[in-house]
C-alpha positions in Angstrom: 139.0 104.6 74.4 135.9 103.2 72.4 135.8 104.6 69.2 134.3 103.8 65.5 137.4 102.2 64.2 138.0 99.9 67.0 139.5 100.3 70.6 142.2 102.8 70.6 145.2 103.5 73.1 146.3 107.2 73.9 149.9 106.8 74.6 150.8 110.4 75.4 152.0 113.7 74.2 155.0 112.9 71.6 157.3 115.9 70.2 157.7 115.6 66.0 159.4 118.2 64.4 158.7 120.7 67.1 155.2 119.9 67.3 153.1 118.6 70.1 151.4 115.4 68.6 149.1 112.8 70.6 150.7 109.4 69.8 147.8 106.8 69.8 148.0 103.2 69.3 145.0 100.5 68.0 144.0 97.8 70.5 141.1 96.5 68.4 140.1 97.0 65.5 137.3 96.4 62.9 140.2 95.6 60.4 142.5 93.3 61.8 145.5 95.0 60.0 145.5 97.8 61.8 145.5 96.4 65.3 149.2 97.8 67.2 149.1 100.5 64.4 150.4 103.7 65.9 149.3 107.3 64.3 149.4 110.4 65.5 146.7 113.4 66.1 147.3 116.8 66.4 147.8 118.1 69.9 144.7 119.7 71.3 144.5 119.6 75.1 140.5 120.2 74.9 140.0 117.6 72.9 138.0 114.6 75.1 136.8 112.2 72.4 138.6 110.5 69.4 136.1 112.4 67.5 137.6 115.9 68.6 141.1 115.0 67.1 142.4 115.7 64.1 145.2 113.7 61.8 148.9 114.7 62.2 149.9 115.9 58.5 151.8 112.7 57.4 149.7 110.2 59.4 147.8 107.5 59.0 144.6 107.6 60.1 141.7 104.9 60.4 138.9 104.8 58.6 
């Protein structure tokens, strides 16, 4: 998925602490550190753009 911060990967629905998360991963990125970096996003099965999601509480997130 294209998205502002770079090229990112949506590896699936991940359980963390009871709670649904989407695990995502960076392909590409505008800053080269964060390419491989995973993070997680709040589950929300509506959601159909990276601009929809929302940060886990605890995760990074890219700018």
């Amino acid at each position: 998925m294209s998205a502002v911060p770079g090229k990112l990967l949506v590896d699936g629905v991940v359980r963390v602490g009871g709670t649904e998360r989407f695990s995502l991963r960076m392909l590409q990125a505008r800053d080269a550190a964060h390419v491989g970096r995973q993070f997680f996003a709040r589950h929300d099965p509506a959601a159909e753009w990276f601009d929809d999601l929302r940060p886990a509480p605890g995760s990074w997130w890219p700018a």
